[in-house]
N, C-alpha and C positions, 0 to 999 in steps of 0.2 A: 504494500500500500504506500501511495507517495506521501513525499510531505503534506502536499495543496491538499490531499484525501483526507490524511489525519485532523487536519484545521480545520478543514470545514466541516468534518463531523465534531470536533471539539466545538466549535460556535453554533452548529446546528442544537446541541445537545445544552449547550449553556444558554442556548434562545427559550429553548423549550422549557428549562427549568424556570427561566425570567415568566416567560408567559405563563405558568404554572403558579407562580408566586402572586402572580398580578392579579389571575383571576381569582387566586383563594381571598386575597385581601381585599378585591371588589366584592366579594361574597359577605362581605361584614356588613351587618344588617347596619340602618341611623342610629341605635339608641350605640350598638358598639363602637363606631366610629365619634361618637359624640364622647364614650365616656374615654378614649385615647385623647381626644383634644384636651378633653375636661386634667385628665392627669397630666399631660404635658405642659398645660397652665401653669396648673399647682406645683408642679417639680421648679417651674423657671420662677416662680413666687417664692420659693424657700420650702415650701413642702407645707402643712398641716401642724399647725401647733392647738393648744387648748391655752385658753385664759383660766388663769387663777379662780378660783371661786372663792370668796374671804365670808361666805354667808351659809345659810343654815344646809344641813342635808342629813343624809340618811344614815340612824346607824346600825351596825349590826353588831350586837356585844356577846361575849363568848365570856360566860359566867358559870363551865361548868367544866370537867374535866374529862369526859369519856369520850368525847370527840375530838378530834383534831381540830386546830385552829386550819387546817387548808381547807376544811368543811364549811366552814365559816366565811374563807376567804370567796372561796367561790360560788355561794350563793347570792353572795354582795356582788359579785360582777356582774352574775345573770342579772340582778335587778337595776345596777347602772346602767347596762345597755339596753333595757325595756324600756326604762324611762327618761332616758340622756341627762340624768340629774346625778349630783354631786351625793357620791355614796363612801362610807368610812368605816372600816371597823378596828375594835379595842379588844380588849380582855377588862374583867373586871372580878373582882374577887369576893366570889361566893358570900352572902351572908346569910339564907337560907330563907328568906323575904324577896320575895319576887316584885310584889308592889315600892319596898322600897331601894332597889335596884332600880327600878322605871325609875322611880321618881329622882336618884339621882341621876342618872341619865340625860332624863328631860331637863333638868334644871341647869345644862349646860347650855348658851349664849350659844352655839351655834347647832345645838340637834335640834329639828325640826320632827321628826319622830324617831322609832329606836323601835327595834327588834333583837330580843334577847334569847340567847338560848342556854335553857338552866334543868338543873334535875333537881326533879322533887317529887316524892310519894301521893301527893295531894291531890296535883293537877292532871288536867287533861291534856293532852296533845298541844294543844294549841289555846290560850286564853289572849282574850283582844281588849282594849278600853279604846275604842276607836274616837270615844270626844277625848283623849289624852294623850293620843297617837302616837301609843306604844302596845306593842305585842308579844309573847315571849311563847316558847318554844320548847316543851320538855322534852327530854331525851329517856328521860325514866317509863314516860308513858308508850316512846314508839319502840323502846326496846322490850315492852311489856311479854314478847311470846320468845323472847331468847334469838332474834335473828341473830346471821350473819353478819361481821361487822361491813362488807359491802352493801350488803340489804337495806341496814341502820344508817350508815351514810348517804343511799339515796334517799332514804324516808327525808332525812334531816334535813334536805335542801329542800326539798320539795315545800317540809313545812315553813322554813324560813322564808321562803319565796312567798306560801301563802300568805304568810304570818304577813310579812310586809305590805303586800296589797292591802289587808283587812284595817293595819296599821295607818293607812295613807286614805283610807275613806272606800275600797273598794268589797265587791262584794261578791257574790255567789254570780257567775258569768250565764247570760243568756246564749251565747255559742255553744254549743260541741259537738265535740269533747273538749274541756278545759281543764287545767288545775284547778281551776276554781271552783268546779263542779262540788256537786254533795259527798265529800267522804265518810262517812260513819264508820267503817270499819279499817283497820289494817290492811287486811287485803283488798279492799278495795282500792287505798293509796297506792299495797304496791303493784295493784295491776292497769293503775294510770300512767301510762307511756310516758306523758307530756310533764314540760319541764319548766316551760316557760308559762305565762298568763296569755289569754287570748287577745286581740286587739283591744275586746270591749274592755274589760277590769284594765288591762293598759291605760287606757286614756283617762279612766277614771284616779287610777292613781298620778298620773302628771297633772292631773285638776286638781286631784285630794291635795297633794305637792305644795303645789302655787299657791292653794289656800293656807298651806302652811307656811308660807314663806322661804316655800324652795326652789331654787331659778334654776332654770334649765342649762347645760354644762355648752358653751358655746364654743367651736371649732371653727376655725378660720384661718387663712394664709399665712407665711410668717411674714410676707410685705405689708398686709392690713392689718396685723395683729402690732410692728413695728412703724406704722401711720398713724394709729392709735398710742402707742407707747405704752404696749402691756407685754411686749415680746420679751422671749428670755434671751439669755445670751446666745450669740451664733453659735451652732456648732460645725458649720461644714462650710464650706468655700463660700457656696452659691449666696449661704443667709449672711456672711460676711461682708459681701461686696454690696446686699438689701440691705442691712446695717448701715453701712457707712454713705450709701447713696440715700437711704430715707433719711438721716441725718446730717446730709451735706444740705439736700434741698429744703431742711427744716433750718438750717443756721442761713440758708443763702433767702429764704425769703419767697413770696410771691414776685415773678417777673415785670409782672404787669398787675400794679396797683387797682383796684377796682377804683373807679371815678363815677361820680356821680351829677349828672348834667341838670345844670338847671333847668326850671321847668318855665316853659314857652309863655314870651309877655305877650298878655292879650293888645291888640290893638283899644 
């Protein structure tokens, strides 16, 4: 085979793959080409930061010791990302008073409500004071038939998650299936799939929220987030050179003064 044969099957073959490439990416429907542009913005913006929140939110307090605190941790994520609100959790140390647990809790300047999870021979599952928006969480009562501690760790989210909704003003869900459904038994919890709250008890806890004085967790660009002047420090090239260019144009001033013209003398 000659050389002229080999190259032009090498560029026939590198045609083919180009055409091949073109039509797979003309195949990307609008909403996917919208969200490439949409991220290609944001990357030349400095990326995605979160503003500070300095105000009230959500907590989840770990008052008891048969559970791991990552149990704890990760029921409080699931309910930040349901509700894009500013969620926290602590430990606190057992005094075998539930109601006064809530109450110091609540009596800190920024919990807006608090879901506690504690053991106690008394209680049931789950006890709510939804006008004092706090909820707590026994572990005594879900361990009541001897599960497995996998078993017990999913009960425990599941009730935390309830717990909070119920916490926040929401209530038994007209969808389903939901977690928020009627459980009266054990196996009823654990034969509920669902992990998360349905859309409906969602919104109502971002309503119950805002009635409590909890703001919604607000994400925005690092170029708007440093036009604003609540950005953190840069950490990578791109938010470096946003840095110092939103703050040259802040010392250097508006170019062009706004003026304001007098208004037309009547004859």
């Amino acid at each position: 085979m000659s050389r002229k044969t080999i190259l032009a099957a090498a560029f026939a073959i590198a045609g083919a793959c180009f055409a091949a490439d073109t039509a797979a990416t003309n195949t990307l429907d609008k909403a996917e080409r919208r969200r490439i542009r949409r991220e290609r913005r944001i990357a030349r913006d400095g990326g995605l930061v979160t503003k500070p929140n300095l105000g009230r939110k959500v907590y989840f307090v770990n008052a008891q010791s048969r559970i791991g605190g990552e149990t704890v941790e990760d029921a409080a994520s699931v309910v930040a990302e349901a509700i894009n609100m500013p969620v926290a959790t602590k430990a606190l140390e057992p005094d075998g008073d539930v109601c006064a647990m809530a109450r110091r809790t609540m009596g800190e300047k920024s919990a807006g409500a608090a879901v506690l999870l504690v053991e106690d021979d008394r209680l049931p599952s789950i006890v709510v004071a939804p006008e004092k928006s706090w909820a707590a969480v026994n572990v005594t009562a879900l361990a009541a038939d001897f599960p497995p501690k996998s078993v017990l760790g999913v009960r425990v989210r599941k009730e935390l998650t309830r717990a909070a909704a119920w916490a926040l003003g929401a209530g038994e869900s007209m969808m389903k299936p939901c977690i928020m459904q009627y459980e009266p038994t054990l196996e009823a919890l654990d034969a509920n799939r669902l992990m998360l709250p349905s859309p409906d008890p969602v919104m109502r806890m971002v309503n119950g929220a805002m009635a409590r004085g909890i703001d919604t967790v607000r994400t925005d660009t690092y170029r708007r987030a440093c036009q604003e002047g609540w950005a953190p420090a840069p950490t990578n090239d791109v938010q470096r050179a946003i840095w110092e260019q939103v703050r040259a144009d802040k010392e250097r001033g508006p170019t062009k003064p706004i003026t304001i013209s007098p208004p037309n003398k009547k004859n």
